[in-house]
C-alpha positions as CSV (number, residue, x, y, z in Angstrom):
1,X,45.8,113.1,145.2
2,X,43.6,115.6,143.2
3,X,44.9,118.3,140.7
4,X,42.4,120.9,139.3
5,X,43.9,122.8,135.7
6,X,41.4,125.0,133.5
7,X,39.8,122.8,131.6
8,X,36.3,121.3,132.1
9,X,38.0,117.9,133.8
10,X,39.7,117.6,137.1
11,X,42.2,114.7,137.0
12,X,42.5,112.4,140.1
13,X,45.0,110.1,140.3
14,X,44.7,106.7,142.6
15,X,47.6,104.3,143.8
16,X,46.5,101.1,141.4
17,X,45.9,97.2,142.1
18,X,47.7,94.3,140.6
19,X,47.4,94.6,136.5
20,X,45.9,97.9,136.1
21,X,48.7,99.8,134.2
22,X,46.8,99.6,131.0
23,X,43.9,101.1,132.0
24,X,45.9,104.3,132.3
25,X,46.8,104.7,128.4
26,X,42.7,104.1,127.5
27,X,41.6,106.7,129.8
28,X,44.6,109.1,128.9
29,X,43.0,108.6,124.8
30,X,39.9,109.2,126.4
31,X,41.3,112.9,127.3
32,X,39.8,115.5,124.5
33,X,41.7,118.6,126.3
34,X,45.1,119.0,125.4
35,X,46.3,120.5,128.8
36,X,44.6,117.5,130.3
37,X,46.3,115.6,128.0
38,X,49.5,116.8,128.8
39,X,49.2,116.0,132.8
40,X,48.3,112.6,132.4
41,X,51.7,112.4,129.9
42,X,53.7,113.6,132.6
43,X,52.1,111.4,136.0
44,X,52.6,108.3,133.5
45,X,56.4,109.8,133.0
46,X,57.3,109.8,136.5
47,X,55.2,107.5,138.0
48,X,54.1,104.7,134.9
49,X,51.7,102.2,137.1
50,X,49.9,105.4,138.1
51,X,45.4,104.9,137.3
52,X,44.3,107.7,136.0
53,X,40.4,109.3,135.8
54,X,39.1,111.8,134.5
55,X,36.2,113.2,135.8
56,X,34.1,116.2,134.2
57,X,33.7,119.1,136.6
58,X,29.7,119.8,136.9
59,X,29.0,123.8,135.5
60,X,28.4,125.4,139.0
61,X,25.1,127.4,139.3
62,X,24.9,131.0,141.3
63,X,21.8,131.9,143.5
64,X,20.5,134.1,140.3
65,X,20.2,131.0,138.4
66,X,18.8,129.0,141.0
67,X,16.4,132.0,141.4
68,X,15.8,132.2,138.3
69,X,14.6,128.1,137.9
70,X,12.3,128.5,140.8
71,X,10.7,131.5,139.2
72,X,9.8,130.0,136.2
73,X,8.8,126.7,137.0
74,X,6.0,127.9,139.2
75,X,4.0,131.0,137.3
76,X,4.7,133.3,133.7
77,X,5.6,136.8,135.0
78,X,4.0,140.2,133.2
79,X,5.8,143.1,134.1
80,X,3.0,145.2,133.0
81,X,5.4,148.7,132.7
82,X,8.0,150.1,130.2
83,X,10.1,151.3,132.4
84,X,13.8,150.1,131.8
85,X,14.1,151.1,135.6
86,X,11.2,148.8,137.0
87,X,12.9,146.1,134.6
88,X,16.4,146.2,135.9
89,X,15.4,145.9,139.5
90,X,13.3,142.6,138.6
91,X,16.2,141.3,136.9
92,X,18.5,142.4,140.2
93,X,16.1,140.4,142.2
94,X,16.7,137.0,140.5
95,X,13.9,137.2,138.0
96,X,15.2,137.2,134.4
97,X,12.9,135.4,132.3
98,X,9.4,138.0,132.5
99,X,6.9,139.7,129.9
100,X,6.7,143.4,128.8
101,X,3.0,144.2,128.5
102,X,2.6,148.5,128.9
103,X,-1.0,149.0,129.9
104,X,-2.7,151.9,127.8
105,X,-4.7,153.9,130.5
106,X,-4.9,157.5,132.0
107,X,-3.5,157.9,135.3
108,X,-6.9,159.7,136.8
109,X,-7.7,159.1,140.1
110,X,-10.1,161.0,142.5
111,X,-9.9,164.2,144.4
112,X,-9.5,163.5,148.2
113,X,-7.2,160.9,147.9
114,X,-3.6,160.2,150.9
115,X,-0.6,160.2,148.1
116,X,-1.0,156.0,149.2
117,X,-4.2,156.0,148.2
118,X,-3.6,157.8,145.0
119,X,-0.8,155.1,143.9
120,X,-2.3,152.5,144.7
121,X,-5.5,153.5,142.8
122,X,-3.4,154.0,139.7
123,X,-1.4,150.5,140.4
124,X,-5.0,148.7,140.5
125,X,-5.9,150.3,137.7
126,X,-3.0,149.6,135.2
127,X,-3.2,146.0,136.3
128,X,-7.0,145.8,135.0
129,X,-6.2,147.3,132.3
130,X,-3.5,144.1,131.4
131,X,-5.1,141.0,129.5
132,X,-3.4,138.2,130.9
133,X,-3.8,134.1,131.0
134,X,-5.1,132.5,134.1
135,X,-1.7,131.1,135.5
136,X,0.1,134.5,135.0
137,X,1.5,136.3,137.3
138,X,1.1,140.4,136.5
139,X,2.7,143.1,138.3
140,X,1.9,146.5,138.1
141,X,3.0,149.5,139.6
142,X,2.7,153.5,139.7
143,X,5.3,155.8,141.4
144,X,4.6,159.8,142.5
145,X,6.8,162.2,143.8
146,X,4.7,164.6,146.6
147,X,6.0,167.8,148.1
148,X,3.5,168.8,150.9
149,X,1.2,166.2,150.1
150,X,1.2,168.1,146.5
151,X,1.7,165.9,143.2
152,X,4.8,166.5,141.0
153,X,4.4,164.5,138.0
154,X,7.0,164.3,134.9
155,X,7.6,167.7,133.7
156,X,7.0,169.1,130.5
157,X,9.6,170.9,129.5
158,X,12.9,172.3,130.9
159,X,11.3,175.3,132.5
160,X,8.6,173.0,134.5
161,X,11.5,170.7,135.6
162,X,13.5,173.8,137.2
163,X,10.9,175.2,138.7
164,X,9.9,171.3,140.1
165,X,13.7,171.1,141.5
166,X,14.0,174.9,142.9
167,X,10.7,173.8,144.8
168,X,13.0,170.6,145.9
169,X,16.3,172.0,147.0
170,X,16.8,172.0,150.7
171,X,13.2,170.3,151.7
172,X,12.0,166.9,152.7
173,X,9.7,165.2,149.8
174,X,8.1,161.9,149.6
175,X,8.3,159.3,147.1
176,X,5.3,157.2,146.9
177,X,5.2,153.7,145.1
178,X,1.6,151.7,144.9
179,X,2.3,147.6,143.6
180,X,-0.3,145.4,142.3
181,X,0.5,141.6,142.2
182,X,-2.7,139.8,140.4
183,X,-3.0,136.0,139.4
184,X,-6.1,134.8,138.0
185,X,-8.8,136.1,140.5
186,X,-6.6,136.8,143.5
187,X,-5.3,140.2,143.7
188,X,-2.9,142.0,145.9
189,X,-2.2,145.7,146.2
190,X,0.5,147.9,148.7
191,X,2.2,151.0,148.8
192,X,5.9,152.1,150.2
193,X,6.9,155.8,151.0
194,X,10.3,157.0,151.2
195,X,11.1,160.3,152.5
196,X,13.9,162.4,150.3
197,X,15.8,165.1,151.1
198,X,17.8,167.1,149.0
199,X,20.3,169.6,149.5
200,X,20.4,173.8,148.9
201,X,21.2,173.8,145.3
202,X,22.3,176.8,143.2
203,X,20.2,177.9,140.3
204,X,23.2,177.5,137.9
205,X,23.3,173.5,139.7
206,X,20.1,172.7,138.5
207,X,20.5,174.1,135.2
208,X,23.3,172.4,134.3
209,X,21.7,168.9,136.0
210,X,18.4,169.7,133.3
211,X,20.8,170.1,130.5
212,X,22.1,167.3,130.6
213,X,18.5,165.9,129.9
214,X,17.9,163.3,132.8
215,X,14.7,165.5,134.5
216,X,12.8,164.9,131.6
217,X,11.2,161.7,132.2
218,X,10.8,161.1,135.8
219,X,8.5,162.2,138.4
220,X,9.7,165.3,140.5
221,X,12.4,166.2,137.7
222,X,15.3,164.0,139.0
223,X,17.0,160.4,138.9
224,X,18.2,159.4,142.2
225,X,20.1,156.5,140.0
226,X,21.9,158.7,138.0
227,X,23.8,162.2,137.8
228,X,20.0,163.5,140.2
229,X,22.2,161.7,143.1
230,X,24.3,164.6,143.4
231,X,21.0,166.5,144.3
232,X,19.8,164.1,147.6
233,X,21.4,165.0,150.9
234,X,19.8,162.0,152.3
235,X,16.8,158.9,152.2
236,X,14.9,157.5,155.2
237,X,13.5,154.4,153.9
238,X,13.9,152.0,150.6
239,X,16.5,153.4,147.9
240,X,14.5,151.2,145.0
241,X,11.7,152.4,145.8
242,X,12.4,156.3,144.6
243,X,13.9,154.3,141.5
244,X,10.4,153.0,140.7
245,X,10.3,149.9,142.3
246,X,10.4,148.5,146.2
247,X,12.0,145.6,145.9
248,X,11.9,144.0,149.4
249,X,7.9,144.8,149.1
250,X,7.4,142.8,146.1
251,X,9.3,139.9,147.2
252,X,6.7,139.4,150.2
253,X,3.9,140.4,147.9
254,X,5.3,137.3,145.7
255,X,6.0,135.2,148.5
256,X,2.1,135.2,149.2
257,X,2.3,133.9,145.5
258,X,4.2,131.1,145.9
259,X,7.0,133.0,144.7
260,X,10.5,132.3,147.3
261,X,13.6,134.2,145.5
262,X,15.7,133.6,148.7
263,X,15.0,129.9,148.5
């Protein structure tokens, strides 16, 4: 018979041999948890040539943690970024224990370029830009809202950002991400597009949405992850991806790594 209470031991209690009653009140004293303590009192009560052993439970580990182990005993991770977005999503996906390192460069690229091209131009280029040690991992990565192939960038003030979202409302745009995964010599570099589509908004809408100050510091004046939600009718393709970061991407990106997060 096996009873579980909340306290790090689980009790079990076996049917005894000849000349085992004694062994019961050494490992009762044994006991250092008072509910524990109070179980074994009351099997002895009722039932005194009852053995009892305690066992302590082993702390149970989630996937995250397991994750987590397999992460860091292969490669150091750079997260070469300061967004807070970009760092939430790599903690979502199992990886918890990474470097902040915010490249210093201009995002310039050249004339000519497919709004993949442009991204992953940028990606390559903050990830150069990132001193690192041989055995780190670095990941970089630049994100660009386009409407008709045209770059909307962070706006610079609250008049930019509405006329940004009154060019938005009730069109398709695309949200382009370009990742850069580099280790040592080897270097890996891919971009994911997700079409957006927002909803006819009222000019009295999107004032109130830039009041409240979330425009300010995104590409394309909006948030999908907060209150700019309100704003999207609909998304064909990865979610976390118009948050900054494509998740599923990365994985395989760090998979060719030596990176696993799903085991």
């Amino acid at each position: 018979m096996h009873t579980n209470i909340n306290s790090p031991y689980s009790i079990h209690h076996h049917a005894p041999k000849e000349k085992r009653a004694n062994k019961s009140s050494v490992l009762f004293q044994a006991a250092p948890h008072n509910g524990t303590k109070a179980i074994v009192r009351r099997c002895l009560y009722y039932c005194p040539s009852f053995v009892v052993c305690l066992q302590k439970k082993a702390p149970a580990h989630g996937a995250a943690e397991k994750a987590h182990r397999q992460v860091t005993d292969m490669a150091r991770i750079v997260l070469a970024s300061g967004s807070p977005r970009r760092q939430e999503l790599l903690r979502r996906m199992g990886i918890t224990d990474f470097t902040v390192r915010v490249p210093e460069v201009e995002e310039y690229f050249p004339a000519g370029l497919t709004p993949e091209e442009t991204v992953c131009y940028i990606s390559r280029e903050k990830s150069q830009a990132v001193a690192s040690d041989a055995d780190e991992i670095v990941i970089t990565a630049d994100t660009m809202v386009f409407l008709d192939d045209k770059k909307l960038g962070k706006p610079a003030d609250e008049a930019e950002a509405l006329q940004m979202l009154t060019a938005l409302q009730g069109r398709r745009h695309t949200v382009c991400t370009g990742v850069t995964v580099r280790q040592g010599e080897k270097s890996l570099t891919r971009a994911q597009h997700t079409d957006v589509y927002f909803h006819p908004a009222t000019q009295r809408e999107l004032k109130a949405y830039i009041a409240g100050g979330e425009p300010m510091d995104k590409a394309g004046a909006y948030g999908v992850q907060g209150q700019g939600a309100l704003l999207v009718e609909r998304i064909d393709g990865d979610f976390f991806n118009v948050m900054g970061l494509p998740v599923v991407l990365l994985a395989e990106m760090l998979g060719e790594f030596g990176i696993q997060l799903l085991g």
